[in-house]
C-alpha positions as CSV (number, residue, x, y, z in Angstrom):
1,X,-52.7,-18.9,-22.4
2,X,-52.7,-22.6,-20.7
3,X,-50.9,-22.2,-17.6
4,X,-47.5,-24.3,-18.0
5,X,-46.6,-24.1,-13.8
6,X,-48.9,-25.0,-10.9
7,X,-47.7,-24.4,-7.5
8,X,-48.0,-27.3,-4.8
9,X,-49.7,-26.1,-1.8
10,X,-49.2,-22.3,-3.3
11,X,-45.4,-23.3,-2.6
12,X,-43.9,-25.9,-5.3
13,X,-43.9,-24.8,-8.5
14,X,-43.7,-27.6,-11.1
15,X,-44.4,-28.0,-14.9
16,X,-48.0,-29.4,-15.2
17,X,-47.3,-32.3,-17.6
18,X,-44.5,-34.8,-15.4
19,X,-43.7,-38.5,-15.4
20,X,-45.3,-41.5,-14.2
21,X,-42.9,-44.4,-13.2
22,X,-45.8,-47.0,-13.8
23,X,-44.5,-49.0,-16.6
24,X,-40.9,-49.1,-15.8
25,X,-42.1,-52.1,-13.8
26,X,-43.7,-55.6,-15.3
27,X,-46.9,-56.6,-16.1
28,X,-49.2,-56.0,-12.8
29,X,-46.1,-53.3,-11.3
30,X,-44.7,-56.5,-10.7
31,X,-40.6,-57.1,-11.1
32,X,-38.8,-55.2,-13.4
33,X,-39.7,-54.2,-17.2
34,X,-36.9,-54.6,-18.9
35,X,-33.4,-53.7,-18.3
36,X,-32.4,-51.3,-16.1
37,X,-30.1,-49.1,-18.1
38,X,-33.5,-48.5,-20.5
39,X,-35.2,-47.0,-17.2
40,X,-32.6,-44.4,-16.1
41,X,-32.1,-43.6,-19.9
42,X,-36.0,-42.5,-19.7
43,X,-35.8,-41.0,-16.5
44,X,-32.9,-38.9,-17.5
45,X,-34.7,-37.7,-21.1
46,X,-37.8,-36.9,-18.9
47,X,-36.0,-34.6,-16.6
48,X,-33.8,-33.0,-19.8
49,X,-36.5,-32.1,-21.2
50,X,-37.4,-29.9,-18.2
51,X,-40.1,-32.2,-16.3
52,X,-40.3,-31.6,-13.1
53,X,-42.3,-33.7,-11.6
54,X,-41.8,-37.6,-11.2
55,X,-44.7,-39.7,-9.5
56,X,-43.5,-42.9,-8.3
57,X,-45.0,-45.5,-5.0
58,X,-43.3,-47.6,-3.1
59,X,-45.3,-50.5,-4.7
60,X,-44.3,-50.6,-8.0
61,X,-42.2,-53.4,-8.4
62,X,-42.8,-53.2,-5.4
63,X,-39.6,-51.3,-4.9
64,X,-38.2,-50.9,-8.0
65,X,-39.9,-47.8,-9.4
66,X,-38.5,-46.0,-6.6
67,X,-34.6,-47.4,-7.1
68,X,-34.5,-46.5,-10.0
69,X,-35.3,-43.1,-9.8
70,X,-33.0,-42.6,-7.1
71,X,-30.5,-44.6,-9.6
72,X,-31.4,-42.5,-12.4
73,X,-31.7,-39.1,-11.2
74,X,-29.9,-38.6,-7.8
75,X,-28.1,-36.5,-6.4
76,X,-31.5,-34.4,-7.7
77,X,-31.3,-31.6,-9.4
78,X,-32.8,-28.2,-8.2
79,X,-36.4,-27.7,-8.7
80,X,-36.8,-31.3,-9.5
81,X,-40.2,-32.7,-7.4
82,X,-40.6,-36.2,-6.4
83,X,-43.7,-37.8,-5.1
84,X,-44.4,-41.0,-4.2
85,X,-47.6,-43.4,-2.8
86,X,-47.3,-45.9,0.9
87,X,-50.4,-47.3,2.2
88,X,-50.3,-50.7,0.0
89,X,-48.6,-53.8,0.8
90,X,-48.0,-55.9,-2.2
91,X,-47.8,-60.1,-1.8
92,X,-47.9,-61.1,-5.7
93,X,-48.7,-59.6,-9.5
94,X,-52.2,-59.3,-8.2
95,X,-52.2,-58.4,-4.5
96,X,-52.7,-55.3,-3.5
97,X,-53.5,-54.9,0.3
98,X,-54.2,-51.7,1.9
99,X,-53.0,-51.0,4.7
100,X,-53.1,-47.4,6.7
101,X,-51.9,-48.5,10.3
102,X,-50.1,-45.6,11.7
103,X,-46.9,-47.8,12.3
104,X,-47.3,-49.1,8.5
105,X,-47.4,-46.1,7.2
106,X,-44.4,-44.5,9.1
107,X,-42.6,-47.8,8.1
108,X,-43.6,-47.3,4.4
109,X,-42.4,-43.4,4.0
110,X,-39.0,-44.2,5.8
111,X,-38.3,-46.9,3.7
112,X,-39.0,-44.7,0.8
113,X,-36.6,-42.1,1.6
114,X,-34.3,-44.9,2.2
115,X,-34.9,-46.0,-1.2
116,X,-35.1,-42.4,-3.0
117,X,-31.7,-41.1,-1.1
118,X,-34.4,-38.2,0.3
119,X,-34.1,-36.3,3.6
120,X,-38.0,-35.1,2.9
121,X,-40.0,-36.3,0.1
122,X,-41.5,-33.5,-1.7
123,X,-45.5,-35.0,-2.0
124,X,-46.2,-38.0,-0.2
125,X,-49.7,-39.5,-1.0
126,X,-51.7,-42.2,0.8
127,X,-52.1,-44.2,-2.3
128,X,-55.9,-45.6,-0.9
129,X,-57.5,-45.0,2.0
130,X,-58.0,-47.6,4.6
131,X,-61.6,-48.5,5.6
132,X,-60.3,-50.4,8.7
133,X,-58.4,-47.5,10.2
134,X,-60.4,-44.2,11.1
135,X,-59.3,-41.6,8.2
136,X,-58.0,-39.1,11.3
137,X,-55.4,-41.7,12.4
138,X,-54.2,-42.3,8.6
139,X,-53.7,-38.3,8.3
140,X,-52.8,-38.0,11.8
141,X,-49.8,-40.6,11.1
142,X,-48.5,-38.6,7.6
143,X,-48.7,-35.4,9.6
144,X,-46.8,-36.2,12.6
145,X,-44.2,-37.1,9.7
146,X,-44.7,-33.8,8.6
147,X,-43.8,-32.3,11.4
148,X,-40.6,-34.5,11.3
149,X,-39.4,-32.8,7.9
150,X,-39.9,-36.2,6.6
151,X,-42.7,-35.0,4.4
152,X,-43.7,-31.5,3.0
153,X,-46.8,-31.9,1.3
154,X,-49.3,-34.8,1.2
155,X,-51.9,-36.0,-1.0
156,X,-54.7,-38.7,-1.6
157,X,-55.2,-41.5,-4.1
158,X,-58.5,-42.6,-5.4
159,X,-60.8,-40.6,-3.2
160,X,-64.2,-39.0,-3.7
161,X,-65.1,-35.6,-2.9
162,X,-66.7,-35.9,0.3
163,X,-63.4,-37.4,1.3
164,X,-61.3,-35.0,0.6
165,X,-63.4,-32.4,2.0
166,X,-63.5,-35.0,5.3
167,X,-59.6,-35.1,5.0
168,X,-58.9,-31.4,4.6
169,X,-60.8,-30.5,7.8
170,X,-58.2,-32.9,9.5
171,X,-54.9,-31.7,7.3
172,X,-54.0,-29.5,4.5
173,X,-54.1,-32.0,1.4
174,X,-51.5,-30.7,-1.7
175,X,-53.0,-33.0,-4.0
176,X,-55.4,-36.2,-5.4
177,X,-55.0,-38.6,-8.0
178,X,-57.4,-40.1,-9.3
179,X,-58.6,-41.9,-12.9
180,X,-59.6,-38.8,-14.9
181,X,-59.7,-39.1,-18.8
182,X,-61.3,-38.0,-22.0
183,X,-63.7,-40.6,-21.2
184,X,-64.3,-41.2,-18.1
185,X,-64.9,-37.9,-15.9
186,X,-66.8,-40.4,-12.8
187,X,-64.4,-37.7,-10.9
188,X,-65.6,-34.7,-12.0
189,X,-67.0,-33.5,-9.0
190,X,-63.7,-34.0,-7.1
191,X,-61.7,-32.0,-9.7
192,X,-64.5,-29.0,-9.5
193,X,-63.3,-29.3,-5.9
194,X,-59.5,-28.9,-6.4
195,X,-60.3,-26.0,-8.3
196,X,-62.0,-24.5,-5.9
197,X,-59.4,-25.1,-2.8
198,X,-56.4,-24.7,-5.6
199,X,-55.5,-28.3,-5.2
200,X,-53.4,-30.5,-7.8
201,X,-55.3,-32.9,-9.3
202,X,-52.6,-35.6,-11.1
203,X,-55.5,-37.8,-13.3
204,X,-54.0,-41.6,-13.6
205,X,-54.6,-42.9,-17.3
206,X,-54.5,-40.0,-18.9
207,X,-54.5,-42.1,-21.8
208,X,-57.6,-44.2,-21.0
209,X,-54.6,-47.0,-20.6
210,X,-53.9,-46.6,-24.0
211,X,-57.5,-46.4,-25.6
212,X,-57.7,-43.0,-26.4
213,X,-54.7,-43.4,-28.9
214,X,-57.2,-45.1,-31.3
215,X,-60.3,-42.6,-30.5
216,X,-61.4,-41.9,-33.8
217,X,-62.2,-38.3,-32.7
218,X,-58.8,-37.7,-31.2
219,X,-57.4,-39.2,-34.3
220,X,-59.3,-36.7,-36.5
221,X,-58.6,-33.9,-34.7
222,X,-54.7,-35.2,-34.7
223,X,-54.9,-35.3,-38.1
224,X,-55.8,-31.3,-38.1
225,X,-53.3,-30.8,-35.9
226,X,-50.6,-32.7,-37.5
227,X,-49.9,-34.4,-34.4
228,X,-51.1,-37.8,-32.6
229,X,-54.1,-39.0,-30.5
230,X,-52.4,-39.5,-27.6
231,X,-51.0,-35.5,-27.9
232,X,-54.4,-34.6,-28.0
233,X,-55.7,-36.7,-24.9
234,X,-52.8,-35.2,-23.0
235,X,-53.3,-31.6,-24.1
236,X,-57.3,-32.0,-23.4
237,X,-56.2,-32.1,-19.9
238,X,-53.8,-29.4,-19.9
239,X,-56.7,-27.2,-21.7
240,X,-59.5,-28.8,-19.6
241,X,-58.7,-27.2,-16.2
242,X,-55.5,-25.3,-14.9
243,X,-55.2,-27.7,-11.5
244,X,-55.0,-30.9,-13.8
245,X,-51.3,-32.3,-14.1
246,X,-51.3,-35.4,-15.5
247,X,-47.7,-38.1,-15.2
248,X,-48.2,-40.1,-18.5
249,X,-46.4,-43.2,-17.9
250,X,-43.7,-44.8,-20.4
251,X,-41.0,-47.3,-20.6
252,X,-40.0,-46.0,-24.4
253,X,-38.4,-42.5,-25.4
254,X,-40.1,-42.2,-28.5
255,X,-43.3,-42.6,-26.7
256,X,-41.8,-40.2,-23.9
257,X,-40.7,-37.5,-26.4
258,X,-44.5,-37.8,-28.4
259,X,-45.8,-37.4,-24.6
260,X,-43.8,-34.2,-23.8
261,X,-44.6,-32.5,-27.2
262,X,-47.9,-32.7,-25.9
263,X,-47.8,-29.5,-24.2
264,X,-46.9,-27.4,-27.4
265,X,-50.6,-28.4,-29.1
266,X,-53.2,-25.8,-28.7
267,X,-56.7,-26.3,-29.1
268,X,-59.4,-24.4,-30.5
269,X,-62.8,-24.0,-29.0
270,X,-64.3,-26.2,-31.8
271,X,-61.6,-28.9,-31.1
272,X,-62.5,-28.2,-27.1
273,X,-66.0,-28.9,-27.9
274,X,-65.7,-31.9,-30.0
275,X,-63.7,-33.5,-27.2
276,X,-65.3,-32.4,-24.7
277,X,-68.5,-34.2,-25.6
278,X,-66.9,-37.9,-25.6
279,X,-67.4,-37.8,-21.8
């Protein structure tokens, strides 16, 4: 059986496959997609269709990822899990400056609950670390929040494995996201460690951005399966290892209800093997 729940922190149960807000912003997660009504429609679909977790950051737009799933989808309903990402300041389409000064990062989360309607938000993830600012007073900042109840869990973005093992002897760590596909496994050694410490690993571009729907091996084995590539991308990861919990990212509910059928393929050992040797 692929497990369909992991717990957060061995506390927060939530379905393994969730939503990414990514592309309900523009090119760059800069300004807004499209209309707003088309975003809250998908948001909504997501959550009937019993996803549980939806990843957001405070960047995107930069803003507007966040308003809209507080526009979409609050009050919340129970069980529902929202994370989002502080730590980056945006400036334009393509600036991205990190920033993990204690008083930026308090900043950052309070203006996300502000945005989100939250009293505590449920996963809050640094979304890079900051090379200028010792990796204790980073922590040290979202764990004094913590202790506020303006946090429960938090998690790291785009880290190695000798950082997270650094960070967990400063903090408990819930979670990491990092790129983690078919194709590119550079994190492998990092998701061997979640596993070990029972850590949620939420891979960004499941989907290889989008490449892996024309794989010609995902397409064959598809083809078997009577479903499409990108189903079998996704359900790789759900098969590959029981702490993965990937937040495909979609603007479109056709491409959002092809996502979420995802978790209803099962793969053979053959198939497992086949796709397992494109990394």
């Amino acid at each position: 059986m692929i497990p369909e729940i992991f717990e957060l922190a061995g506390l927060l149960p939530v379905r393994r496959l969730g939503y990414g807000t990514v592309q309900l912003t523009g090119p760059g997660c800069w300004g807004p997609r499209g209309e707003a009504r088309d975003a809250v429609a998908v948001l909504r679909r997501a959550v009937e269709r019993g996803v549980t977790l939806i990843d957001t950051a405070d960047n995107y737009g930069p803003s507007i990822a966040e308003e809209l799933v507080a526009e979409a989808l609050y009050p919340y309903p129970a069980g529902l899990v929202i994370a989002t990402k502080g730590g980056v300041v945006r400036t334009g389409a393509d600036a991205w400056h990190i920033d993990g000064r204690p008083e930026r990062l308090r900043a950052m989360c309070e203006a996300s609950l502000r945005r989100l309607r939250l009293v505590t938000i449920d996963l809050y993830q640094l979304h890079r670390l900051d090379p200028g600012v010792p990796m204790a007073e980073q922590l040290g900042a979202l764990d004094e929040l913590r202790q506020e109840g303006k946090i429960r869990h938090i998690g790291l973005d785009s880290v190695t494995a000798e950082q997270l093992d650094a960070a967990r002897e400063l903090t408990g760590i819930a979670s990491v996201q990092n790129r983690y596909n078919l194709t590119d496994r550079a994190s492998e050694p990092l998701l061997k460690l979640c596993e070990a410490h029972g850590i949620a690993f939420l891979p960004w571009f499941p989907l290889g951005n989008g490449s892996l729907t024309t794989d010609p091996v995902c397409a064959d084995i598809a083809a078997a399966h009577g479903v499409s590539p990108g189903q079998i991308a996704l359900a790789w990861l759900l098969h590959r290892s029981p702490v993965l919990c990937p937040t495909p990212g979609t603007g479109s509910l056709a491409h959002l209800e092809e996502n979420l059928d995802a978790t209803a393929v099962r793969l053979g050992e053959e198939d497992m093997s086949r796709l397992d040797a494109l990394g």
